[in-house]
Every structure is written in structure tokens, then in C-alpha cells.
C-alpha positions in Angstrom: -1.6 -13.8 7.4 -4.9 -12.7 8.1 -4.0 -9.3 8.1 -3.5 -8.9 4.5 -6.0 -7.8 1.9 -4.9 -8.2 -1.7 -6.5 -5.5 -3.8 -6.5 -5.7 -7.7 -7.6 -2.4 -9.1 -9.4 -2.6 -12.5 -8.0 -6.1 -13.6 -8.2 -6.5 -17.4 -7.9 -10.4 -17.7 -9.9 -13.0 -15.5 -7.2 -15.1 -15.8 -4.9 -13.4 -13.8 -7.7 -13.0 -11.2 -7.5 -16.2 -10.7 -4.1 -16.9 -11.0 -4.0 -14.4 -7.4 -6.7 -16.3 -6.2 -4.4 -19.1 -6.5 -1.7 -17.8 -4.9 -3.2 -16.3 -1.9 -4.7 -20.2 -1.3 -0.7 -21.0 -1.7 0.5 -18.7 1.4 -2.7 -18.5 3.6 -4.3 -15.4 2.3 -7.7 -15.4 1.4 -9.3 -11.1 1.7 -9.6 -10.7 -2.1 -11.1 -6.9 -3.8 -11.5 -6.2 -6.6 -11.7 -2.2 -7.8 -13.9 -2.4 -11.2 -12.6 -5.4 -12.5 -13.5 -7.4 -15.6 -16.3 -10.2 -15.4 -15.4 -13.2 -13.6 -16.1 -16.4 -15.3 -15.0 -19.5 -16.2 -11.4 -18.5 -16.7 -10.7 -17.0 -13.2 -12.1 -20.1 -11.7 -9.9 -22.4 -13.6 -6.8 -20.9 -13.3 -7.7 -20.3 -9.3 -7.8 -24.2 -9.0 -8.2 -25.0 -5.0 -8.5 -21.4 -4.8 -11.8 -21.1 -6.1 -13.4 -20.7 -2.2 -11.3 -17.2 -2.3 -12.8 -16.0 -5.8 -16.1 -16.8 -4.1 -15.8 -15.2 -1.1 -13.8 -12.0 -3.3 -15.8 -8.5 -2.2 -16.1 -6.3 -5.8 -16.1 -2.3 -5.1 -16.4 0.7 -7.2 -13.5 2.8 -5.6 -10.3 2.5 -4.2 -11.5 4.2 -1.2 -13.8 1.1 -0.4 -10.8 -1.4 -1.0 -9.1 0.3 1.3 -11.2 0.9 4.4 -10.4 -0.4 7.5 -6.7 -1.0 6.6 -3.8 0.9 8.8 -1.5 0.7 6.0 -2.0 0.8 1.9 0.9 -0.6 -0.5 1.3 0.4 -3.6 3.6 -2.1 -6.2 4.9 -1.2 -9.7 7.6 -2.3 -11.7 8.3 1.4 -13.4 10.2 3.4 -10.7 12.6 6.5 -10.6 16.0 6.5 -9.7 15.9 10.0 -8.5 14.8 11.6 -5.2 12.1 14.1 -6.6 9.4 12.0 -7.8 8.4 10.4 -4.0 5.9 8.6 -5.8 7.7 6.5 -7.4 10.8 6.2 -4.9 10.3 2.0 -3.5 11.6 -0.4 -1.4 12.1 -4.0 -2.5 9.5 -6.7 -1.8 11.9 -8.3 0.6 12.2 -5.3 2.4 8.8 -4.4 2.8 8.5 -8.1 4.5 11.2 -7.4 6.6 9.3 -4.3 7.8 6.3 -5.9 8.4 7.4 -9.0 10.9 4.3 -9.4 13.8 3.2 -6.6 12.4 -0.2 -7.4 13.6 -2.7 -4.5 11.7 -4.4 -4.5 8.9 -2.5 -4.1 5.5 -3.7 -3.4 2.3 -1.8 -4.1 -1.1 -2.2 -3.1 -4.2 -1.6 -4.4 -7.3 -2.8 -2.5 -10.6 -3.9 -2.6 -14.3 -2.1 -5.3 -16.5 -1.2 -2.2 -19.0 -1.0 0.8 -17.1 -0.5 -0.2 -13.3 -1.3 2.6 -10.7 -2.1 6.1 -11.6 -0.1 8.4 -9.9 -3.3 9.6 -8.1 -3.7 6.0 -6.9 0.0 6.1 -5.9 -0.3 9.2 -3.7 -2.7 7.7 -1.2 -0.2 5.1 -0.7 2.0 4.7 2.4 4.9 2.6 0.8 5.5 1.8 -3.3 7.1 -1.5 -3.1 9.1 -2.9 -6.5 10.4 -6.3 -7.1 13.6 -5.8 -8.8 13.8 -7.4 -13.1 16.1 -7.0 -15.8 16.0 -3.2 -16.8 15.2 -4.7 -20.7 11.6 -6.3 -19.2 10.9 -4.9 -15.3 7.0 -5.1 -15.6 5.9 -8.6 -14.0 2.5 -10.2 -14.6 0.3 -9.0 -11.9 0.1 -12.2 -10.5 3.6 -13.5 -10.6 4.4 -10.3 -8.9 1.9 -11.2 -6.4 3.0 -14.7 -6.0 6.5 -13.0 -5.3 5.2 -10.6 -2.4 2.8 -13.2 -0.9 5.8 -15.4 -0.6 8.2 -12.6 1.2 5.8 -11.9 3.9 4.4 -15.4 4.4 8.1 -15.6 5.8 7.2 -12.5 8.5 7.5 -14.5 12.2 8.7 -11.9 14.5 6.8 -9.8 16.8 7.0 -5.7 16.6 5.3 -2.9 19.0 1.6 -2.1 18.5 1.5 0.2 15.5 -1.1 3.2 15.5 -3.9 3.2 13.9 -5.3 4.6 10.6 -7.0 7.8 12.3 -4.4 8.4 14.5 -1.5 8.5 11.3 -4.1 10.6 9.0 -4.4 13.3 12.3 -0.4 13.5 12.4 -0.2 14.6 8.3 -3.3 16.8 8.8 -1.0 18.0 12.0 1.7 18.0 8.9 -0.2 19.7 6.4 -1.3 22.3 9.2 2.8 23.0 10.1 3.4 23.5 6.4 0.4 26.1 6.5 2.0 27.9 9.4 5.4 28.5 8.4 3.8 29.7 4.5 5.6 27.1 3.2 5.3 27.2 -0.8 2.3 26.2 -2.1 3.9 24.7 -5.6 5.6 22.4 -3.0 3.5 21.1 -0.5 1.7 18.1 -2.3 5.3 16.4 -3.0 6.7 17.4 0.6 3.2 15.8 2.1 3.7 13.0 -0.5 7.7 12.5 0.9 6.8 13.0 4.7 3.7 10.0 4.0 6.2 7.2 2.9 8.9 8.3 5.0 6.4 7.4 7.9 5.0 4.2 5.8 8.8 2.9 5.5 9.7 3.4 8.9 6.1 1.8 10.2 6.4 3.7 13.7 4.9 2.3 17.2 1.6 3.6 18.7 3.9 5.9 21.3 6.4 7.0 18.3 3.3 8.5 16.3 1.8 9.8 19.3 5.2 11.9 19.7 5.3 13.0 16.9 1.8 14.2 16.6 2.5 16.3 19.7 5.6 17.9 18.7 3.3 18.8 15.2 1.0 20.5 17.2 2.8 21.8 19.6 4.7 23.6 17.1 1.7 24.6 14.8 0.2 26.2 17.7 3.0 28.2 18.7 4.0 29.2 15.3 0.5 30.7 15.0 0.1 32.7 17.9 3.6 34.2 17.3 2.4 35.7 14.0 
């Protein structure tokens, strides 16, 4: 699974560090960030046991942004998730799913788990392709960040199939900039567009289209954004 890069963003608690570090030795993972974390010491490199190469080799960064460069796709996880269709942020799949989605999928995918207290902020959440969940009683849903890790490392270490070439990063940010540009030309409501280009984001990261899908798409975006323009 070297395609995977597991990102904690501003761990509170070495421990758990390690405790990912452990896992990710467990399932064949080994592209550790780490957004503004705590200091690594002792702790981490106990609880990463034979892990300890991965804490080592574990690239710290000062923004999201860094963690995420490079990657096609960004997951989001939380355990605190609505049950209605407004909030797109916080709409998920399960774990399992996710893994489901992602058989041979070949590109580079980061995922992200967040703050032992707080998780994600929503901001964080936006730039997100997918929010995946792992379902828990409703009296205790929140998992230890890294038993929920441990879970989601397991699910797509199962991944064996092969899928179509997915596009790349650049190419999916042109088609929502394509998006954003539609919205624009049919004066679509401005109180409404950052949760419509929120919805029209994770609809594209759940259904992880091919290279020609995208391509399609982006043309019919254009085409019509073009049009629409010189019309008026």
C-alpha cells in the first residue's frame, strides 16, 4: 500500500503517534506526516515498537496544504457525523466502503486523521474529497485516533482488485474551478455556492471517476460555461 500517506493533524499525545506508527508497520504502510504535532519522544517510540523505522523516517509540516501535496485524493475521518443531507461536510461513507472504492486504485491517497479532542475543523473538512466514519455505539462514537486508524489501515490492506487509471489532482481541481465557473454563469446564489461546491467535491470523491470520465465531464463544464456566457 504504498500509495497511502497517513496524516495526523496536530496530535496531542505522542503515544498515539506511535501507536499509528505501529499500525502502519502492521499493514505495510510506512508515509507518516505530521501537521503541528506534539514533541516526539520516548513515548511515541515505545508504543511504535518494530515501528519505530516509520517514526524516523515521519516528515513533520506546518500546514495541511504540505501534508497533502502530491496526493490525487484527501480523506477526511470523524466519528461525529450528520444524519441529514445539508451539512455535505459531515455526510460519510463507512471505512469498508471507502476500501471497497479504492481496489487497484493505484494514485496517491492521503488520509486524515485529526485532533484527539476536537478532530477536523470544518475548514479542514472542506478540502476533503470523501469524510469516511467507522460506525460505534451512538452512547461512545469517537474512537482513539489510532484504533480508528488500525481499523482503516486494516480495510484497505484488503484492496486487491484493479480499477481504470484515475485522473490526476490538477486535472479534478480544473473540473470544480470549470464547476465554480458554471455556478458563476447561471448567477447561481451566492449564500449557496460554498455548500453546493462542497456537495459536487464528495460526490466526485465517492464515485472516484476514471481519467476519460473526468475528462467528460470537464468538457461538458466548459462547454456549457462558455455558451451560457456568450448568450447573455
Amino acid at each position: 500500500m504504498g500509495n497511502v500517506r497517513i496524516i495526523l493533524v496536530s496530535p496531542k499525545f505522542e503515544g498515539n503517534i506511535g501507536a499509528v506508527a505501529r499500525s502502519m508497520a502492521n499493514f505495510g504502510l510506512d508515509e507518516l506526516y505530521l501537521v503541528d504535532p506534539c514533541e516526539i519522544g520516548d513515548e511515541a517510540y515505545r508504543r511504535s515498537k518494530h515501528g519505530n523505522y516509520i517514526l524516523d523516517g515521519s516528515r513533520t509540516v506546518s500546514t495541511l496544504e504540505e501534508a497533502v501535496e502530491g496526493c490525487l485524493l484527501v480523506v477526511g475521518t470523524s466519528g461525529i457525523v450528520t444524519k441529514g443531507e445539508k451539512n455535505y461536510t459531515r455526510i460519510p461513507i463507512t471505512a469498508e466502503e471507502f476500501a471497497d472504492r479504492m481496489k487497484g486504485y493505484d494514485e496517491k491517497v492521503a488520509i486524515l486523521f485529526g485532533r484527539e479532542d476536537i478532530g477536523l475543523l470544518q475548514e479542514e473538512l472542506a478540502h476533503c474529497d470523501l469524510l469516511i466514519t467507522i460506525p460505534a455505539d451512538e452512547s461512545y462514537p469517537v474512537l482513539n485516533i489510532s484504533h480508528a486508524a488500525a481499523i482503516v489501515m486494516y480495510e484497505i490492506s484488503q484492496c486487491v482488485t484493479s480499477q481504470p487509471t484515475p485522473a490526476d489532482r490538477n486535472e479534478k481541481e480544473q473540473m470544480f474551478t470549470f464547476f465554480d465557473e458554471l455556478l458563476d454563469s447561471i448567477d447561481y446564489p451566492e449564500h449557496r455556492k460554498e455548500g453546493t461546491a462542497v456537495m459536487f467535491r464528495r460526490l466526485m470523491g465517492r464515485a472516484v471517476p476514471t481519467k476519460w470520465e473526468y475528462a467528460t465531464i470537464l468538457g461538458v463544464f466548459g462547454d456549457a460555461s462558455k455558451k451560457i456566457r456568450k448568450d447573455h
